[in-house]
C-alpha positions in Angstrom: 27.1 97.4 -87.2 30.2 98.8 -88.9 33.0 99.4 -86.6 35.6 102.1 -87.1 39.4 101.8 -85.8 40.7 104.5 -84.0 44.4 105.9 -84.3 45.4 103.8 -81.4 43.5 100.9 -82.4 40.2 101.3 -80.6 37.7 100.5 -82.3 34.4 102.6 -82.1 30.7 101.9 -83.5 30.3 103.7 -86.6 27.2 104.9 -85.8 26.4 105.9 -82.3 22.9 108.0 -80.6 23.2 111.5 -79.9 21.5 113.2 -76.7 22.6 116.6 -77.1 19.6 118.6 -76.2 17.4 115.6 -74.6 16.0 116.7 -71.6 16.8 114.1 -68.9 13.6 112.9 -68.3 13.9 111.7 -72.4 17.3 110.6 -72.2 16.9 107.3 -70.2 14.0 106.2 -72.8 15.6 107.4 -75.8 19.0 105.4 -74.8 17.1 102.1 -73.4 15.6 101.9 -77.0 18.8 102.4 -78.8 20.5 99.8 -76.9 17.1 97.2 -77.5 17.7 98.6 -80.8 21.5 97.7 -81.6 23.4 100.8 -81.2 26.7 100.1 -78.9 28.0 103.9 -78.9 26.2 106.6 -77.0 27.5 110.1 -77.2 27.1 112.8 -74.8 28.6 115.7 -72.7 29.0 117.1 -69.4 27.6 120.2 -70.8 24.1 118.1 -71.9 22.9 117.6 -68.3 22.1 114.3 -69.4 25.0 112.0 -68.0 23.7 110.7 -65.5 20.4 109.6 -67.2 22.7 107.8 -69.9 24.5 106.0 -67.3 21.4 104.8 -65.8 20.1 103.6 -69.0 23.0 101.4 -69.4 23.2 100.1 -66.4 19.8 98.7 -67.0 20.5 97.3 -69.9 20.7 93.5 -70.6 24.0 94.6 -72.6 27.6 94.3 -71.1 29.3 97.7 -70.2 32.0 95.8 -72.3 29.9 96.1 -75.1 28.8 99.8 -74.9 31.3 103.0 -76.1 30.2 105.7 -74.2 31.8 108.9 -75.5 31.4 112.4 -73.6 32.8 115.3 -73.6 34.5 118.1 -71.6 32.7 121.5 -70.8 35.0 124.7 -71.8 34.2 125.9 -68.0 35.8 123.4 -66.8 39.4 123.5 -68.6 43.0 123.7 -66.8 44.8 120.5 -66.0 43.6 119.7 -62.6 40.1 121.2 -63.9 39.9 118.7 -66.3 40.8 115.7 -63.9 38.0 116.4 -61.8 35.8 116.8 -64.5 36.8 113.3 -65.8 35.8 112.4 -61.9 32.2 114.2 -62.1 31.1 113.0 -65.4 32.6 109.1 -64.5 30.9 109.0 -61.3 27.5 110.6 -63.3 27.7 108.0 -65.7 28.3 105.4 -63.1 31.8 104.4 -64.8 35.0 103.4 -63.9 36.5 104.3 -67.5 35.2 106.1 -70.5 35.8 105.0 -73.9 36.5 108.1 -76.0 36.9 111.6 -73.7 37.1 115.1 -76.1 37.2 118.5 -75.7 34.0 120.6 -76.3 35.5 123.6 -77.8 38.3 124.9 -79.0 38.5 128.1 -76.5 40.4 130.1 -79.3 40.1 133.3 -76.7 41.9 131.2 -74.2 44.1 128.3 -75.5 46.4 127.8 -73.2 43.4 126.6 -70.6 42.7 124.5 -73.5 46.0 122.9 -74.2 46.1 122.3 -70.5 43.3 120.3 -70.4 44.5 118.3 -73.4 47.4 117.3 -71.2 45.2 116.3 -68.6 43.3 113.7 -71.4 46.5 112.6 -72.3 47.2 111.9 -68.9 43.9 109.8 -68.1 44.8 107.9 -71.0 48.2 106.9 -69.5 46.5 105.8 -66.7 44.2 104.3 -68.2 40.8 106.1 -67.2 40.0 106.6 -70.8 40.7 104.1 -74.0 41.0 107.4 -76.5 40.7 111.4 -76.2 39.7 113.8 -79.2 38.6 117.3 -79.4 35.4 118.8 -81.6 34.6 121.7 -83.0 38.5 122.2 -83.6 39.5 124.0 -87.2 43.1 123.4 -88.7 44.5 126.4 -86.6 43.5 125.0 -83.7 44.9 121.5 -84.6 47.8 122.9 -86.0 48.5 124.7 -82.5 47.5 121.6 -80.6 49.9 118.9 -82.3 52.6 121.4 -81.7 52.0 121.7 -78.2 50.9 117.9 -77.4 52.6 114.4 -77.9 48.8 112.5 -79.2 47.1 112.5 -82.1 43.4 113.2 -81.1 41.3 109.6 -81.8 38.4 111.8 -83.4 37.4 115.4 -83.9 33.6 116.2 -83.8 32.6 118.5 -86.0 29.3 119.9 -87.4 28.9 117.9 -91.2 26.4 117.3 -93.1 25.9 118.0 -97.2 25.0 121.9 -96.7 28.0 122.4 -94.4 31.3 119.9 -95.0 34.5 121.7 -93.9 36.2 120.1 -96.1 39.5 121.6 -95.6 39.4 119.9 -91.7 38.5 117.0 -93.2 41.6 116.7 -95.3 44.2 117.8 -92.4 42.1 115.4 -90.4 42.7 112.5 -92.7 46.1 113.6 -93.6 46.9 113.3 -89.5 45.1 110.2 -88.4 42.5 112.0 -87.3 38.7 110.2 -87.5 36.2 112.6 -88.4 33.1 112.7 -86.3 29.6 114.2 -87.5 27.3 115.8 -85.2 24.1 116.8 -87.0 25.0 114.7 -89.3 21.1 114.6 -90.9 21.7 118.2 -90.8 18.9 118.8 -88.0 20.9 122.3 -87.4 19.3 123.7 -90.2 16.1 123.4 -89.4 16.9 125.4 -86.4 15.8 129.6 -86.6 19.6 130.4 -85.9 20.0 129.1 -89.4 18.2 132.2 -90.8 15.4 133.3 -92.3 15.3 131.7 -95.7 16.5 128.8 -94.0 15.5 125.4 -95.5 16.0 121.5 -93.9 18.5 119.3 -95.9 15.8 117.0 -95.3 13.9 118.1 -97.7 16.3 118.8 -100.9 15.4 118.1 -103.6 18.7 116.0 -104.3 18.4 113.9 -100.5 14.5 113.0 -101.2 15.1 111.8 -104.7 17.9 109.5 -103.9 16.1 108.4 -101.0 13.4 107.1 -103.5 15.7 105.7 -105.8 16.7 103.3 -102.9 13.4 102.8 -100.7 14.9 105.0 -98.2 14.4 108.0 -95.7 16.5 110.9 -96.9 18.0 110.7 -93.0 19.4 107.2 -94.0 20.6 108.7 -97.2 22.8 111.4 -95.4 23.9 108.8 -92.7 24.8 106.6 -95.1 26.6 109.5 -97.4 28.4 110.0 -93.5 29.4 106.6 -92.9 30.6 105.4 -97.3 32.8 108.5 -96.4 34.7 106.5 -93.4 32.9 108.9 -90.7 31.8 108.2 -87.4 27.8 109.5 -87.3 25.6 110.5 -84.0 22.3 111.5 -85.0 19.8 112.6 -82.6 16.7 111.4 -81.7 13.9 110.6 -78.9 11.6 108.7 -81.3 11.4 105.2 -81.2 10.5 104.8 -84.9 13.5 107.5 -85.8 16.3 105.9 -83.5 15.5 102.7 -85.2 15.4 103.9 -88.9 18.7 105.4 -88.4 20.7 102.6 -87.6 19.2 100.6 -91.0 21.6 102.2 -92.9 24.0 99.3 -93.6 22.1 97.6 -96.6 22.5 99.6 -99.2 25.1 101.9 -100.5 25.3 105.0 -102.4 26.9 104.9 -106.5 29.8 107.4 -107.1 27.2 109.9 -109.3 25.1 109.8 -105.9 27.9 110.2 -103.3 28.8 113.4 -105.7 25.5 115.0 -106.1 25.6 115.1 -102.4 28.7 116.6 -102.1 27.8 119.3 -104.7 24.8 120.5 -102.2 27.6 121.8 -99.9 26.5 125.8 -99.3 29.7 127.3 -96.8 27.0 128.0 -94.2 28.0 126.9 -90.8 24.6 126.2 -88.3 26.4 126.2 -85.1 28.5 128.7 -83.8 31.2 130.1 -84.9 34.4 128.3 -83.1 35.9 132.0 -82.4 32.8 133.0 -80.3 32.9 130.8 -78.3 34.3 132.3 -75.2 33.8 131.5 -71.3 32.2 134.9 -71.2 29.5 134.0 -73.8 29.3 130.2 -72.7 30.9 129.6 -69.8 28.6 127.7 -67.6 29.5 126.1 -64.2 29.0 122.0 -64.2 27.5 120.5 -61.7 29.2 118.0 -59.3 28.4 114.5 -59.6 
């Protein structure tokens, strides 16, 4: 596994399992396997439902907690400085915890920033006190890190953002980069396109014509071709899965490598079309959702 050093010298698995949308009853499995399977860095978020499952999954594993980044992530609901304290408090004591490795905001909140830039303090204090080893954000554009570096004293670690070679967001990359700022892909085999919110001529990154020949070229899956077009790009990758077969074929991605010609054929496939939603709508009024104590 290729490690990635964080801003304040943390360093973080390169390629971690994602559990947004598990269902808990999946979770525990879907996380043992990962663990039997390699993978040391386990994303979720309060927001998932599945914290708790992931904790119990690690704590029967044969692997040190030492060993394990757990990442998750705080819900917009629960923004505001003492807000997000407690929230830290729910999602450690769901996780079974005493610290978490990388803690980051959900969402922007564009409607409501302030909340949001309160609850930034509040990461930055858990890091002083050492609850958490690094704090990020996702889902923030340039405005919004633009406002937050004015308003804050640290760099987020990592910002999580929807990438993959139909949608790149490119222009966050750069400031990213340009601030010490590790990029983080969700979907990152671009499994938001497959979903009907994607439209009606939609079609699966998957299945270009571009992925699946370069995936032949190499004896590959085209999902190992995009996760390894992630990770050659210095990104931290989560993909998804509850599939044995598909947790382990993502993490053997770290044998071959991509040629320059290849690396830009996949960045030429990039379309402007964003899968998720639109950082602007989401408000506490559309999403707000009440998290559950621990």
């Amino acid at each position: 596994m290729q490690n990635l050093t964080l801003n304040n010298g943390v360093q973080m698995p390169a390629l971690g399992l994602g559990v947004f949308q598990t269902p808990p009853d999946e979770t525990r499995a879907a996380v043992t396997a990962a663990l039997d399977l390699g993978y040391r860095h386990i994303d979720t978020a309060a927001a998932y439902g599945n914290e708790r499952e992931v904790g119990q999954a690690i704590r029967d594993s044969a692997v040190p907690r030492d060993d394990i980044f757990v990442e998750t992530k705080i819900w917009i609901s629960d923004y505001g400085y003492d807000e997000t304290l407690h929230s830290f408090d729910k999602s450690a004591a769901k996780l079974g915890v005493d610290r978490i490795d990388l803690l980051i905001l959900h969402q922007a909140l564009p409607s409501d920033f302030d909340r949001t830039l309160a609850a930034y303090r509040a990461l930055e204090k858990l890091l002083a006190d050492g609850k958490v080893r690094a704090i990020g954000v996702s889902n923030f554009m340039v405005d919004h890190l633009t406002a937050l570096l004015d308003a804050t004293t640290v760099v987020p670690a990592v910002n999580q953002l929807e990438i993959h070679p139909y949608f790149q967001q490119r222009a966050v990359l750069d400031f990213d980069d340009r601030h010490g700022i590790l990029n983080q892909a969700w979907s990152p085999i671009g499994g938001i396109t497959f979903y009907p919110g994607y439209g009606e001529d939609r079609r699966s990154v998957l299945e270009d014509p571009v992925v699946t020949a370069i995936a032949a070229k190499h004896g590959k899956s085209p999902a190992q071709v995009l996760l390894r077009w992630g990770v050659q790009q210095g990104r931290s990758v989560i993909p998804k899965s509850t599939k044995r077969h598909r947790i382990a074929e993502n993490i053997d991605i770290f044998d071959f490598a991509l040629t320059t010609d290849e690396m830009e054929a996949l960045d030429a496939l990039e379309t402007g079309r964003r899968g998720g939603p639109e950082p602007a709508d989401v408000t506490l009024a559309a999403y707000g959702r009440a998290i559950p104590e621990a």
